[in-house]
N, C-alpha and C positions, 0 to 999 in steps of 0.2 A: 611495360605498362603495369603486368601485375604487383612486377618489383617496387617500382612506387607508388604505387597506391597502400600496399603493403606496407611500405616506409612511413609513408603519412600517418597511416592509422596508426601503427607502434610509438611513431613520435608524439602522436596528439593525446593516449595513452600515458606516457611517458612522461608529458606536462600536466593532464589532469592529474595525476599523482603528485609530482610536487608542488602543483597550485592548492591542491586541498589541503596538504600539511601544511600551506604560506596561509589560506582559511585558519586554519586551527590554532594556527599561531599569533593571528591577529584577531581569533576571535569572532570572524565573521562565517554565520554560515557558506557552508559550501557552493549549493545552488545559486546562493546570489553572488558569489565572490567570482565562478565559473563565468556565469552571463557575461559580467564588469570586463573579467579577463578576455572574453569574444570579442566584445564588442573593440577594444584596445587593440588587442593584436588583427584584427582586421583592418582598421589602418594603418595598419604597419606595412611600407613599401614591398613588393614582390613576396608576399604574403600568398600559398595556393588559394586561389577561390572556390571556396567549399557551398554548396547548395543542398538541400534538404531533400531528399526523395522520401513523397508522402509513404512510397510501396518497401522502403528502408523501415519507416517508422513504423508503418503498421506492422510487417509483417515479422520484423528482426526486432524491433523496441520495445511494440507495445504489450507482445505477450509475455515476455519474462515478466515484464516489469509489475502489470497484473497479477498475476501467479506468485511472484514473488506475497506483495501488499497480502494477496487472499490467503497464501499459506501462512502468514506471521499471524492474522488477525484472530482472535478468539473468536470461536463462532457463540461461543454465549452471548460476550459483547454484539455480535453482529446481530443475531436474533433478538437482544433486549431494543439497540437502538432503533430496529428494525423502519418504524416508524419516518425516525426524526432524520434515516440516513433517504430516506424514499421520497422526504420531502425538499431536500436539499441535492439529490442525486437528481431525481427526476421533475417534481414541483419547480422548485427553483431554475433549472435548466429550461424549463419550456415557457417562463413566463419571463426571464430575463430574454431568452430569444427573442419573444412577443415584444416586449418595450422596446428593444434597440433595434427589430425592426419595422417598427413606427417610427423611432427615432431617429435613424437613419434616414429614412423616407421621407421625412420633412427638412432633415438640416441637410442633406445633397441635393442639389438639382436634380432633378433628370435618374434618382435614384429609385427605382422600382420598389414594393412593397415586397413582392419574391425575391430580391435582391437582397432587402434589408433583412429579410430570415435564412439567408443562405449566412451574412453575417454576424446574425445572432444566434445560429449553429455554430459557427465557427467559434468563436467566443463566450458563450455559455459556461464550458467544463471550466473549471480551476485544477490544476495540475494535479498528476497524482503521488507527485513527489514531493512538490516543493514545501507546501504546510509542513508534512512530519518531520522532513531533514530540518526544518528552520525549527521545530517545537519538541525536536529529541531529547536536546540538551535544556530545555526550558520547564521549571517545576509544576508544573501546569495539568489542572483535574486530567485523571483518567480516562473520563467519560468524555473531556473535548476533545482528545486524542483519539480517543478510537469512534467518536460519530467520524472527525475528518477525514481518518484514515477508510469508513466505510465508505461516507460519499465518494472517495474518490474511486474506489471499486466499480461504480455503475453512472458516472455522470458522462463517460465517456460516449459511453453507448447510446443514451437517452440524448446528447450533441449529435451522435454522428447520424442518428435517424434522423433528424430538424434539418441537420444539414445536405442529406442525400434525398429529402421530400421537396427542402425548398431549391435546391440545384436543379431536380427534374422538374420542379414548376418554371423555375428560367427557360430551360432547354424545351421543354413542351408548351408552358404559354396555356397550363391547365392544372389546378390544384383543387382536392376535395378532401377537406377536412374530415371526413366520416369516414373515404378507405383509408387515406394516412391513420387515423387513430387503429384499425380495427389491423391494420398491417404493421404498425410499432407492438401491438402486445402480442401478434402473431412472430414478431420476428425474435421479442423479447422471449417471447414462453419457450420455440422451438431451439432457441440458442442454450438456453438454460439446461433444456432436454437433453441436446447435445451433450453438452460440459457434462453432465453427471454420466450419462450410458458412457463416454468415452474415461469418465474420470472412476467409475464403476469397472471397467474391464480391465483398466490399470492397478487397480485393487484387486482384483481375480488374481491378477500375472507376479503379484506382490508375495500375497497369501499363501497361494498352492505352488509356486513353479519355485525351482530349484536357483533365488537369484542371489548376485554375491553385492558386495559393495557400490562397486562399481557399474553395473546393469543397473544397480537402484539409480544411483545417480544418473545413470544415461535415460533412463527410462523417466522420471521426473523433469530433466532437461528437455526433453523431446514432449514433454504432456502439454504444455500450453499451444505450441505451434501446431499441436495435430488439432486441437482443440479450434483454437482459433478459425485453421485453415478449410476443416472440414466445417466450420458453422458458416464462413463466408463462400466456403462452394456452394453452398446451398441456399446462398443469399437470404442467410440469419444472421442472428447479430455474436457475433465473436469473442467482442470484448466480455459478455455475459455468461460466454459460454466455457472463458476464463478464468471468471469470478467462479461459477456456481463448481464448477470441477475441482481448480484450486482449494477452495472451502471444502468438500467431499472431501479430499485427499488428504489433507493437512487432517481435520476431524478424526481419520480413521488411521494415522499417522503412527501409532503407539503400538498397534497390530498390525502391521503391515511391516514394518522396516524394523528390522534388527540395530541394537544401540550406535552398531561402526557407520551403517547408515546414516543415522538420525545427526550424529557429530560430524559426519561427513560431510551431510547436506548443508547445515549451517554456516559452516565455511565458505563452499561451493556459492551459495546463494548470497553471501554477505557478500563474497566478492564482485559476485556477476553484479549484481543490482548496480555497487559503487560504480564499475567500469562503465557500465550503462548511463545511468544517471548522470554520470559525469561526461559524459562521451553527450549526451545529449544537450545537455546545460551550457558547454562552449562551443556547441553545433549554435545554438538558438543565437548570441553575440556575432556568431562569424556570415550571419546572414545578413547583416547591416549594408555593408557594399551592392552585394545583390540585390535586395530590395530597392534601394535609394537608387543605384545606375538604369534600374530597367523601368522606372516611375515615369508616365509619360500622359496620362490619363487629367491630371491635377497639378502644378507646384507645389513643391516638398512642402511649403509654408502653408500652404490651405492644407492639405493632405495631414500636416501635421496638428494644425488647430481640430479637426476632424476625430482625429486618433485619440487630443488630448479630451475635450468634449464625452467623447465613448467611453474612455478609460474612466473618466470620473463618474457615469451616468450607471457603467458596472458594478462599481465599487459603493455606490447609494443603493442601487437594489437589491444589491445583498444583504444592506445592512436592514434595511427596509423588512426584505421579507424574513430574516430570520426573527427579527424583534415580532413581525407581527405574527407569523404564525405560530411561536414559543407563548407568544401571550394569549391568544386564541386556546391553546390548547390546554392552558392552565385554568383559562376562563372555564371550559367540557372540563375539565379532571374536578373543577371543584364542585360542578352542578352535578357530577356525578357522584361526587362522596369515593373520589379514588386521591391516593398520596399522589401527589408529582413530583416523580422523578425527574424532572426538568430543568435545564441550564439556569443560573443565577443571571442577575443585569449584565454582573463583569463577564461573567462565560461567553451569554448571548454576544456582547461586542467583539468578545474574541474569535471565536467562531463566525461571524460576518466578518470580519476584517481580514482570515485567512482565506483568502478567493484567488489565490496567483495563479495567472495562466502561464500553459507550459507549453510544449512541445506539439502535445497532441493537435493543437490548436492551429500551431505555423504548418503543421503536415496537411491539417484540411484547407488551408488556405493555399497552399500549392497545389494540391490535389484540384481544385478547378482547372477544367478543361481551358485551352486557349481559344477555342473555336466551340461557339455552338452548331454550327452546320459548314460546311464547305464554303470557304469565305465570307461566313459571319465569324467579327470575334466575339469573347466574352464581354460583356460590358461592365467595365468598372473593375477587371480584375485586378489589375496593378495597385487601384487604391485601397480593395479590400486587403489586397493584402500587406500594402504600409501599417493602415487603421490595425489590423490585427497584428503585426511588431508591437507598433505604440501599444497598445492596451497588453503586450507580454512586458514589455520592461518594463511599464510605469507600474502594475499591480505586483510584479514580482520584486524588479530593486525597490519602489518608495514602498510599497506594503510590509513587502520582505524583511526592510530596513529596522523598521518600526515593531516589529511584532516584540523585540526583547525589549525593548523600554517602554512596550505598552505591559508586558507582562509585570515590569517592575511597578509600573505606575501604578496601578490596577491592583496592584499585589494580592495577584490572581493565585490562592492555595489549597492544597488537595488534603487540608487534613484528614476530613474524615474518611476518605477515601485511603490515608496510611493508614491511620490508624486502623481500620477494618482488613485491609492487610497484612498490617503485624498482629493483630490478634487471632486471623485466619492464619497464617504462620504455625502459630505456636500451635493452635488445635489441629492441625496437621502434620504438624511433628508430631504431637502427641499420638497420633491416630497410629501415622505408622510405625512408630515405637513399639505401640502396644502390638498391634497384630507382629511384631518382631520378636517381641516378646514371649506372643503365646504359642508363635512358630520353632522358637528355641526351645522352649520347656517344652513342647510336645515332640519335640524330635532326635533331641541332641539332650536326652537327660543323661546319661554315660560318658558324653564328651564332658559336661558340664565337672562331674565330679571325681573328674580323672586330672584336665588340661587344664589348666590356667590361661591360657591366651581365649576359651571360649565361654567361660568365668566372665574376662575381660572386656569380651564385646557383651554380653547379656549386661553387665554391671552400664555399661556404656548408653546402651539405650534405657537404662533405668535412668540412670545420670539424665537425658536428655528431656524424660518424660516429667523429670522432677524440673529441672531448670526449666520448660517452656511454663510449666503450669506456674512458675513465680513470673511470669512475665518477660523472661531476659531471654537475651541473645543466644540461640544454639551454637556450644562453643565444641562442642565434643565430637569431630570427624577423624578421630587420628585412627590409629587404623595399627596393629601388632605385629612386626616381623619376627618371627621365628622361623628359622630352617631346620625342621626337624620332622622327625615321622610322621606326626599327625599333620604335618602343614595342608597336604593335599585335601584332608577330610576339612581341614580348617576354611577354606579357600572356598569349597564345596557349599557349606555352610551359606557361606559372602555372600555364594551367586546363588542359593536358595534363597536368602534374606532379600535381596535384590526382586527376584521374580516374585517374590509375596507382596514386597512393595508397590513393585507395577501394575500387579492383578489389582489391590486396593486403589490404588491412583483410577485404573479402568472406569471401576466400581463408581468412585468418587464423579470421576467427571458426568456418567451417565445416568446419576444422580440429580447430578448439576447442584452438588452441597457445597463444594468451594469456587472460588475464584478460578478457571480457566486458564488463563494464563499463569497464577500461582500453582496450579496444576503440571501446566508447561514444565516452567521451571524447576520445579521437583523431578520431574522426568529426564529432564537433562542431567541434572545431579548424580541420578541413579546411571545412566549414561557414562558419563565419566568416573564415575566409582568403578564400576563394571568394566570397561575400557582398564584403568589402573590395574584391575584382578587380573586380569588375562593376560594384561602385556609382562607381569610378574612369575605369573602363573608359565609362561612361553621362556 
């Protein structure tokens, strides 16, 4: 039994990899290409029947994949959007709950109002994959990539409260709006608590203990699932506790983990995510059979009118409430005499249009009990959970579909947002040049007027400081082999130059004078420069 279940996973593995290259080659995002492919090879004869376990997702899926989103994010960006991600993580989530479940509750017979918000939990979140895989490869502002990419950090949490208040109001037949609220910010705040004390003592064990490569990697691997598991022991919220750890850790990322780490992790993480994400995304298609054979509640055809109804009614109130409250809050920024930093008409559309739901959604829809009491069943459960299929394909493949030709239409562009990064570029080359500079001449004035190769690197970062400051391309990373006497003191030098750089990059970020992410990136650099010394150096 282990043997093939084993087999399964490596094959289905095995195919998400060559279907994403068969993506890349025809040009269709992954996550939509993956679904298409589910749902196909599911009616394909003698096909295993594959089913979703909600306690798979939550507790194997959804914290990587968290932790992954929170360590890539800049937390500058996170903290500028801070706002506009709270109103779409959490604003938006609880008022699309509220309309569909009203909405609900009048267009089904017999449909309960605690019913209609157990549904409008479930369907709330928009995936926290599918936006950025579909808008990676898409030229598209900054700023709409990384509000999406925050929303999806916390919308989860702010669904799965909606839906574990309105489930206990089915199962109890009793709901009080005043503890629900005052128990979401209680489970919000202490999860959050969590994340950092647990994502704090993983920082202790980083900094002071004796760890190599590998422990890093194990000990980052292992941070979301304690995170997670220890916040829903204690019946806080997990996904938050995730987020806020995740953030902590990546933040402090630069003093904590050594370069072989940091190169490490990137791999590590780039790959898990993919395997994940993809593992998830032909899971969601191959639940077609199962949903459709166990429908017993409604006919597939009203059940599906139902689905399509919902699906369209999600897709207006996004668009709804992002226009209205972007424009609400332009109306405060002007009566206040403050600049708005605020999405343009085109952004606004695009950013409501990217609402696809995912995974997390079909897991809470299976996750309803079959029984509320010893031979009572659940009511409505089969259909809720058709209704929530339909509103994952129809927002994911037709939304999905559209997003690259609404960006061309649109011709939605980030100039000033390159342009401010290539000029942030150059004045950070410059920066570290110069302390490169004044670290050579105070240290190495004897190597200077003995060696030619350390002549070479000083003339180097002069060369650099002068071409960024004309505006151009930094062309100059070449780098001098000589095998000779002074190599070792030469090499010495590299990885002094190196660690004066990183101090300043520290400096930089804690500052908060450049770009974060362009920050990032420079970090990396120094990373792999440093990795080349050593592997030479060896």
């Amino acid at each position: 039994m282990i043997e093939r279940t084993l087999l399964l996973i490596l094959s289905m593995l095995f195919v998400i990899t060559l279907l994403t290259m068969l993506s890349r080659k025809l040009k269709i995002s992954y996550p939509i290409f993956l679904v298409i492919a589910g749902l196909l090879i599911s009616v394909i004869p003698g096909v295993p029947r594959i089913r979703i376990s909600p306690e798979l997702v939550f507790l194997i899926f959804l914290p990587p994949i968290l932790f992954s989103a929170a360590w890539n994010i800049p937390w500058a960006d996170f903290r500028r959007l801070r706002r506009s991600i709270s109103m779409l993580g959490f604003g938006l989530v609880f008022f699309t709950s509220t309309l569909i479940a009203y909405l609900s509750h009048s267009l089904i017979p017999g449909f309960t109002l605690a019913l209609g918000f157990v549904l409008g939990g479930i369907i709330s979140p928009p995936d926290a994959v599918a936006a950025t895989a579909i808008l990676k490869d898409q030229k598209i502002p900054h700023k709409v990539l990384s509000l999406l990419e925050g929303e999806s950090l916390i919308n989860d949490a702010s669904s799965l409260v909606v839906f574990r208040f309105a489930l206990l109001a089915v199962i109890t037949g009793t709901f009080r709006i005043w503890d629900a609220s005052k128990d979401f910010f209680l489970l919000a705040g202490v999860g959050i608590f969590i994340g950092l004390a647990i994502g704090g003592i993983i920082y202790l064990i980083h900094r002071y203990f004796p760890t190599t490569t590998e422990i890093d990697a194990a000990l980052t691997l292992l941070a979301p699932f304690v995170m997670y598991l220890v916040a829903e022991e204690f019946h806080f919220s997990g996904v938050l506790s995730v987020v806020a750890g995740g953030l902590f850790l990546s933040y402090h990322a630069h003093d904590t983990l050594t370069y072989e780490s940091r190169i490490n992790m990137a791999g590590l993480w780039g790959t898990l995510s993919f395997l994940l994400n993809g593992f998830i995304f032909i899971i969601i298609g191959l639940q077609m059979p199962y949903i459709v054979n166990n429908f017993t509640e409604n006919t597939v055809k009203e059940a599906l009118v139902y689905g399509l109804i919902i699906s369209i009614a999600v897709i207006i109130i996004r668009i709804l409430w992002v226009y209205a409250v972007t424009t609400l809050r332009k109306v405060f920024r002007r009566w206040r005499h403050k600049e708005a930093s605020l999405p343009t008409n085109k952004e606004m559309f695009l950013i409501s249009w990217c609402g696809m739901r995912g995974v997390v959604s079909l897991a809470m829809a299976f996750s309803i009990p079959f029984y509320i009491k010893e031979g009572v069943e659940f009511p409505y459960r089969n259909l809720i959970l058709f209704i929530t299929f339909t509103v994952i394909i129809v927002t994911l493949v037709f939304q999905g579909l559209l997003i690259s030709p609404l960006v061309r239409l649109l011709k939605i562009e980030d100039t000033e947002h390159e342009k401010k990064r290539k000029l942030e570029d150059d004045l950070l080359s410059i920066r570290l040049a110069e302390v490169s500079l004044v670290y050579i001449d105070a240290n190495f004035k004897d190597d200077l007027s003995r060696n030619e190769p350390f002549r070479v690197v000083r003339n180097r970062y002069q060369r650099m400081i002068d071409t960024a400051k004309r505006k151009t391309s930094n062309r100059g990373q070449g780098h001098v082999e000589l095998e000779d006497e002074f190599m070792p003191r030469y090499r010495e030098m590299m990885m002094e130059l190196i660690d004066v750089r990183r101090k300043e990059l520290v400096s930089l970020r804690i500052n908060s004078e450049f770009d974060e992410e362009l920050i990032k990136e420079k970090e990396f650099e120094l990373d792999l420069e440093e990795a080349r010394l050593r592997n030479k150096e060896s």
